[in-house]
C-alpha positions as CSV (number, residue, x, y, z in Angstrom):
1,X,3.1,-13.8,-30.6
2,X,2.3,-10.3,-28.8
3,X,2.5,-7.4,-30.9
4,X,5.0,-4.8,-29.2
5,X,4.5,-1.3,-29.9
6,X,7.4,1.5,-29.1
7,X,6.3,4.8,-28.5
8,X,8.5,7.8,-29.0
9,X,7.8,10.7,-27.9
10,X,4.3,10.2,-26.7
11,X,1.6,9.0,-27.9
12,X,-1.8,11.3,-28.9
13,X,-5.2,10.1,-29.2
14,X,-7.8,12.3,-31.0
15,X,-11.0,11.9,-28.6
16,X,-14.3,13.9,-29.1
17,X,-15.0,15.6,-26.4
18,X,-14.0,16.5,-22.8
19,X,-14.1,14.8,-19.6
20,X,-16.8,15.9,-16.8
21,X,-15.4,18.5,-14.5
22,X,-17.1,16.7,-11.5
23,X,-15.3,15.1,-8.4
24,X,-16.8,11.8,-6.4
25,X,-16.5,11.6,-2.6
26,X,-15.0,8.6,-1.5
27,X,-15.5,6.6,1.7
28,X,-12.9,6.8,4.4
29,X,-12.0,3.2,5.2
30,X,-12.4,2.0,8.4
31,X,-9.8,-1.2,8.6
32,X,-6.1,-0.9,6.6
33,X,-4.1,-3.9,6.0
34,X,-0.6,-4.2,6.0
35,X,0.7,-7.5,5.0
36,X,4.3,-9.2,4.9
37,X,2.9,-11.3,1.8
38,X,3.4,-8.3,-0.6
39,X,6.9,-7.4,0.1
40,X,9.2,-10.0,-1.7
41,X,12.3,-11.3,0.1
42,X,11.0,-10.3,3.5
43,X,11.0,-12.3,6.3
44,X,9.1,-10.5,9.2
45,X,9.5,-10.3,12.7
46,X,5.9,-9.1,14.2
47,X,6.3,-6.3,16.4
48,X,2.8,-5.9,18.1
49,X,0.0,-8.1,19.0
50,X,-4.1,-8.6,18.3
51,X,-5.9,-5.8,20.2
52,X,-2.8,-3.9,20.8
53,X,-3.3,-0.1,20.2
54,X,-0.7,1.4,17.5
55,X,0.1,5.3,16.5
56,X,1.2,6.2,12.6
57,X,4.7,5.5,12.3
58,X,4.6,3.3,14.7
59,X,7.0,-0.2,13.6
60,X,4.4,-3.3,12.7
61,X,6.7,-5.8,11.9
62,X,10.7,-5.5,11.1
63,X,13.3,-7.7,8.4
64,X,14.7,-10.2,10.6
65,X,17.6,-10.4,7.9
66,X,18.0,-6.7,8.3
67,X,16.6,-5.3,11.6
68,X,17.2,-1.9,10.3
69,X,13.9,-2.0,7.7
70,X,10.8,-1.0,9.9
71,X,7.6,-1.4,8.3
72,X,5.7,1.2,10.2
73,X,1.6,1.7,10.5
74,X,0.3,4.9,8.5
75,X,-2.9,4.9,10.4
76,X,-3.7,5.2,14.5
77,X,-6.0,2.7,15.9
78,X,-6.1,-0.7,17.1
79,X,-4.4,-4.0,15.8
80,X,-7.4,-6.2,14.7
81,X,-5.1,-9.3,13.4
82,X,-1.7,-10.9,12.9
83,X,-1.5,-13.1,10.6
């Protein structure tokens, strides 16, 4: 059986120390996916096709149960895939 522990009012761990005050640089990704699959209880509608050029905010795919819910892109650039 799992052991469940309730915390109240926060919980504070003594650790010797402190944390590096240094900040990575990370790569800018150059393909975003936006997939149906991880939005439960949506059925899509595609709104654009492969090689079709897209701006942010632009709608990707829509509920066909309720039109009114637009998925939208975040990014600018071109569609590579619809899967």
């Amino acid at each position: 059986m799992v052991n469940v522990v309730k915390l109240r009012k926060g919980l504070d761990i003594n650790l010797k120390g402190k944390p590096e005050e240094k900040m990575l640089e990370a790569d800018v990704p150059q393909v975003y996916a936006l997939r149906p699959d991880d939005f439960t209880g949506v059925v899509p509608k595609v709104c654009v096709r492969p090689d079709e050029r897209v701006k942010a905010g632009q709608p990707l795919f829509v509920d066909k149960n309720h039109p009114e819910v637009k998925f939208v892109s975040p990014v600018s650039g071109t569609v590579l895939g619809v899967d």
